[in-house]
Every structure is written in C-alpha cells, then in structure tokens.
C-alpha positions as protocol buffer text, in pm:
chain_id: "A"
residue {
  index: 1
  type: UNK
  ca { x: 0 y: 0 z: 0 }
}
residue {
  index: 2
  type: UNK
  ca { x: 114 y: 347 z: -71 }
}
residue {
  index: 3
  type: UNK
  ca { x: -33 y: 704 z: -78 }
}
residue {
  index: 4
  type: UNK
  ca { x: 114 y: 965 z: -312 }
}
residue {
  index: 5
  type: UNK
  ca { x: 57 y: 1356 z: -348 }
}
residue {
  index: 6
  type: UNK
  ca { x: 70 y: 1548 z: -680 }
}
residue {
  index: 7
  type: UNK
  ca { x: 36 y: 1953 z: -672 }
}
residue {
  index: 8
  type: UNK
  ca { x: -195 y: 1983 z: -1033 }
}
residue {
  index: 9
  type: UNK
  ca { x: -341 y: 2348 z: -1180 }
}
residue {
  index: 10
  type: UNK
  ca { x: -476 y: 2601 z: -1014 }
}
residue {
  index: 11
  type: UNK
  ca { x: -349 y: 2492 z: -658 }
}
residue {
  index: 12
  type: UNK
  ca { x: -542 y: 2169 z: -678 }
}
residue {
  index: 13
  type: UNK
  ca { x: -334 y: 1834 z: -541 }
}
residue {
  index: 14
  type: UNK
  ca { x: -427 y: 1491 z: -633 }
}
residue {
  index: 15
  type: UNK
  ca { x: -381 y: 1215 z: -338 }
}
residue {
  index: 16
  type: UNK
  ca { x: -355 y: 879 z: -451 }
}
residue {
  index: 17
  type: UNK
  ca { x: -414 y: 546 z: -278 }
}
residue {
  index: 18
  type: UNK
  ca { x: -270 y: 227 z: -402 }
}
residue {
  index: 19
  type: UNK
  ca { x: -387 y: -107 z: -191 }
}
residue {
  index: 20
  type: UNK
  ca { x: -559 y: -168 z: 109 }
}
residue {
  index: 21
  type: UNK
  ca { x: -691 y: 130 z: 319 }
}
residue {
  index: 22
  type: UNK
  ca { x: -700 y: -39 z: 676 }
}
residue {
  index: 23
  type: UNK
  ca { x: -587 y: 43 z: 1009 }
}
residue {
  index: 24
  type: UNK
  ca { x: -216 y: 7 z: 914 }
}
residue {
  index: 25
  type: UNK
  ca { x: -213 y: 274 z: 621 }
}
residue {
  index: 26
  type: UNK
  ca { x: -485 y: 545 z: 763 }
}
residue {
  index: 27
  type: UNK
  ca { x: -268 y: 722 z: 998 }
}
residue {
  index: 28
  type: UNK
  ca { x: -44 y: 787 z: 616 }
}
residue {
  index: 29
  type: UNK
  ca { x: -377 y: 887 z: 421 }
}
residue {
  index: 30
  type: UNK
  ca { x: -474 y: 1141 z: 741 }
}
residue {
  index: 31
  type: UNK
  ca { x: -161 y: 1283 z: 760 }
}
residue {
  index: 32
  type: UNK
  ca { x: -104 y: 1340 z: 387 }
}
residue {
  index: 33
  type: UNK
  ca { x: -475 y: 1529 z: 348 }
}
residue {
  index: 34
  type: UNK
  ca { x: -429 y: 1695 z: 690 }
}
residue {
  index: 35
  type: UNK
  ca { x: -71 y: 1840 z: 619 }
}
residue {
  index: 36
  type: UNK
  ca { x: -191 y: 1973 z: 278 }
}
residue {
  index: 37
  type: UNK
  ca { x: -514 y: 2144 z: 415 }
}
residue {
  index: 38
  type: UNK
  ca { x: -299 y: 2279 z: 725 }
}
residue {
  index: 39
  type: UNK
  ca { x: -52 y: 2398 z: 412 }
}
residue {
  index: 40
  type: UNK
  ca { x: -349 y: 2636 z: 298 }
}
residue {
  index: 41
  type: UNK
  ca { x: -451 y: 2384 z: -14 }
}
residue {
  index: 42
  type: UNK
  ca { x: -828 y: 2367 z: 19 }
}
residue {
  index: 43
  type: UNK
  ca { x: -917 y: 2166 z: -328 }
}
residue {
  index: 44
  type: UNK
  ca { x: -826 y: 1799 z: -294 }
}
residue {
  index: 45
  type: UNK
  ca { x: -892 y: 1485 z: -511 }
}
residue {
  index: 46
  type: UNK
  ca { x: -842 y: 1184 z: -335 }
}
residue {
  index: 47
  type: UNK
  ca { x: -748 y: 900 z: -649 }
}
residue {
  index: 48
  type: UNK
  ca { x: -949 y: 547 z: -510 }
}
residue {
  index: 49
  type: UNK
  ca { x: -853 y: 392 z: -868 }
}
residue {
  index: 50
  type: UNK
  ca { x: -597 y: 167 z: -707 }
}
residue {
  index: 51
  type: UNK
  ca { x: -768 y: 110 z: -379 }
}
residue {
  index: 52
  type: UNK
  ca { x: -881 y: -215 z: -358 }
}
residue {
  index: 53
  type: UNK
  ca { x: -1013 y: -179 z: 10 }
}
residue {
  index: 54
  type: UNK
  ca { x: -1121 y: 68 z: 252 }
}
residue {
  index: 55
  type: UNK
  ca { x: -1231 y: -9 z: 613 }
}
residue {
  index: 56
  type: UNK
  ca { x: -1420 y: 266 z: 846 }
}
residue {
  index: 57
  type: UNK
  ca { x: -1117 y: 414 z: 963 }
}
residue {
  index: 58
  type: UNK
  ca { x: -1034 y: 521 z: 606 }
}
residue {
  index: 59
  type: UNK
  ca { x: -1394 y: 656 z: 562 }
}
residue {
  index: 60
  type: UNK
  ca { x: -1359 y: 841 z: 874 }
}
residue {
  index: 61
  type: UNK
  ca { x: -995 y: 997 z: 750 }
}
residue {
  index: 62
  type: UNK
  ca { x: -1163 y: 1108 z: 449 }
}
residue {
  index: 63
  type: UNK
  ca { x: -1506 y: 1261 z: 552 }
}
residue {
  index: 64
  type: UNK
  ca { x: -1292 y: 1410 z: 835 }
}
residue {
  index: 65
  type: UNK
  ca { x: -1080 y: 1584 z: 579 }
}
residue {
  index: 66
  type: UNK
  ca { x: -1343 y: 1664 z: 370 }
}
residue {
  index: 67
  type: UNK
  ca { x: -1517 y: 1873 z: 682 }
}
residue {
  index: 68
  type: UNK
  ca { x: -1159 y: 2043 z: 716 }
}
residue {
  index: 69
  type: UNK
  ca { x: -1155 y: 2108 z: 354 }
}
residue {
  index: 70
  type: UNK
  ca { x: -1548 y: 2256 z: 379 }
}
residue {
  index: 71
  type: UNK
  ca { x: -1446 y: 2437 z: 673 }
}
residue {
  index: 72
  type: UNK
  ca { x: -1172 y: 2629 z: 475 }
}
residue {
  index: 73
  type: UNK
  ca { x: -1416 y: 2707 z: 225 }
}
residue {
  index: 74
  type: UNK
  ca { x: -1271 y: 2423 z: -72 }
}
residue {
  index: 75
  type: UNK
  ca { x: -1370 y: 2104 z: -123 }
}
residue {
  index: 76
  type: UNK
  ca { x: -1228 y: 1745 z: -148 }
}
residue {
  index: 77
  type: UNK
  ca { x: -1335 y: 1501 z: -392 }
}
residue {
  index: 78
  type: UNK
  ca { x: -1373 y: 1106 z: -505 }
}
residue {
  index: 79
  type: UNK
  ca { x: -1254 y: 968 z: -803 }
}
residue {
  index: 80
  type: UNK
  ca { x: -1179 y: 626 z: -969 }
}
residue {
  index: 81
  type: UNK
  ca { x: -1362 y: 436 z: -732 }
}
residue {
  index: 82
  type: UNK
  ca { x: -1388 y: 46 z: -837 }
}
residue {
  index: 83
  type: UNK
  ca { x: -1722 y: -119 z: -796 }
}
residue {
  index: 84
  type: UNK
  ca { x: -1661 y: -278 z: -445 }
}
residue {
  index: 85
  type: UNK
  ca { x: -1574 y: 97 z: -318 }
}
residue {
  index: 86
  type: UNK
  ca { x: -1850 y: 222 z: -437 }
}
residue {
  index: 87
  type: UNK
  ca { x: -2111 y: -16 z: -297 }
}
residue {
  index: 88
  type: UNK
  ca { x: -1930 y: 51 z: 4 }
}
residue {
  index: 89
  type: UNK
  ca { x: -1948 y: 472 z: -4 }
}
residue {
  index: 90
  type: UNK
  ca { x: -2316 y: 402 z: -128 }
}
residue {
  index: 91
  type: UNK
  ca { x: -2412 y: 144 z: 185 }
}
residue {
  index: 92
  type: UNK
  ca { x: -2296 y: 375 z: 438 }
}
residue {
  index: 93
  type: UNK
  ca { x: -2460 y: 704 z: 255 }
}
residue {
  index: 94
  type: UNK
  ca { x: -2092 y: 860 z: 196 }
}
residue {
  index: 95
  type: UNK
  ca { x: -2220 y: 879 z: -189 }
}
residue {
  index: 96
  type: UNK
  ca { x: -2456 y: 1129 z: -42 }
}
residue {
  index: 97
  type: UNK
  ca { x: -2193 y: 1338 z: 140 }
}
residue {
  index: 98
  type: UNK
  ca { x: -1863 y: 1315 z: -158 }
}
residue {
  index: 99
  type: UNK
  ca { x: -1886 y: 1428 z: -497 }
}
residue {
  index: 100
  type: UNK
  ca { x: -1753 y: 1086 z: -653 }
}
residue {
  index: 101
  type: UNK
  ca { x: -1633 y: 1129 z: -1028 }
}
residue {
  index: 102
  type: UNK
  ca { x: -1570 y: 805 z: -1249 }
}
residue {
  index: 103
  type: UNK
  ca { x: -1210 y: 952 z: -1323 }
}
residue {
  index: 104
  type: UNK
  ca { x: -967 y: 1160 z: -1224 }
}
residue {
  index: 105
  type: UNK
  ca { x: -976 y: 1393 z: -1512 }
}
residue {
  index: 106
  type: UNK
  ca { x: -1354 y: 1496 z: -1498 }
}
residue {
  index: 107
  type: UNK
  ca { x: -1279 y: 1504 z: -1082 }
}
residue {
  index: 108
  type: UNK
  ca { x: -1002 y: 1770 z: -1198 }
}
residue {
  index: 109
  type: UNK
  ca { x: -1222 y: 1953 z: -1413 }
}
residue {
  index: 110
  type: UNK
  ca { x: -1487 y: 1998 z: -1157 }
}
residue {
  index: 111
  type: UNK
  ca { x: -1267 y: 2129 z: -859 }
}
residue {
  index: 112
  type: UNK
  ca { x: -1096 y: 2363 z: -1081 }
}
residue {
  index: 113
  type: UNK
  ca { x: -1452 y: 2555 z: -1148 }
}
C-alpha cells in the first residue's frame, strides 16, 4: 500500500491510494490530506482507482478531511472508485456526502470551477 501527493493546476493536489486502506495505512492517508489542508490547499482529489479496500477508519480519515476542507471554504473530492468501493461509499450514505467522479480527469475539471 502506498499514498502519493501530486500539486496539479490552479493549486489543486491529487492524493492517490494504491492497496488496502486499513488500520495500518490510515494514519499515512490522514496525515497526507491533513498536512496539505494545514498547508493552505483547500481543493483535494483523493485518487481510489488503485484502492482495492477501505475499512471505516479510512472513511472516517476522508469525511474528516473533507469537513476540514469545507471548513476552509474548498472542497475534497472522489474519483476512480472500483465497484466494491462504491457499494461501500453508497451502503454507508458517503455517496450522499462526496462528490464521486468516475475519473480523475472529470474530478479535476470539476474542482478547478
């Protein structure tokens, strides 16, 4: 499992996770999204595409973030999420709460409006 940052247009950054998000790799995802919202960059896309599992202490790293992000007046969004994840985000109502894109691009094109 690994997470990765990239700083794209217009102040946006892309977080990727590759793997399983379980108890061993959250503390890495919340620090990554926390540290660039504490940085001052409000617009995040987190990349699911290579996520092949998420338990609730990844959900709870993300919709925390995303209430930091909200907070700070930007946004963080979903993208790339494989059919597993999303029955997942969807059973727990989180497809209600994060705008989830099918790929990264149109997530990209969104937060930079």
């Amino acid at each position: 499992m690994s997470i990765w940052q990239e700083q794209l247009p217009n102040d946006a950054w892309l977080v990727g996770v590759e793997g399983r998000l379980d108890q061993s790799q959250n503390p890495q995802l919340e620090e990554n999204l926390t540290g660039l919202l504490n940085d001052g960059h409000q617009r995040l896309i987190v990349d699911l595409t290579a996520a092949t599992y998420i338990n609730s202490g990844g959900l709870r790293s993300l919709v925390s973030a995303w209430r930091k992000a909200r907070q700070q007046e930007g946004d963080l969004v979903l993208c790339g999420l494989n059919p597993r994840l999303q029955e997942i985000f969807s059973m727990v109502g989180f497809d209600k709460v994060f705008e989830i894109y099918p790929t990264c691009d149109l997530a990209q094109q969104a937060i930079e409006n």
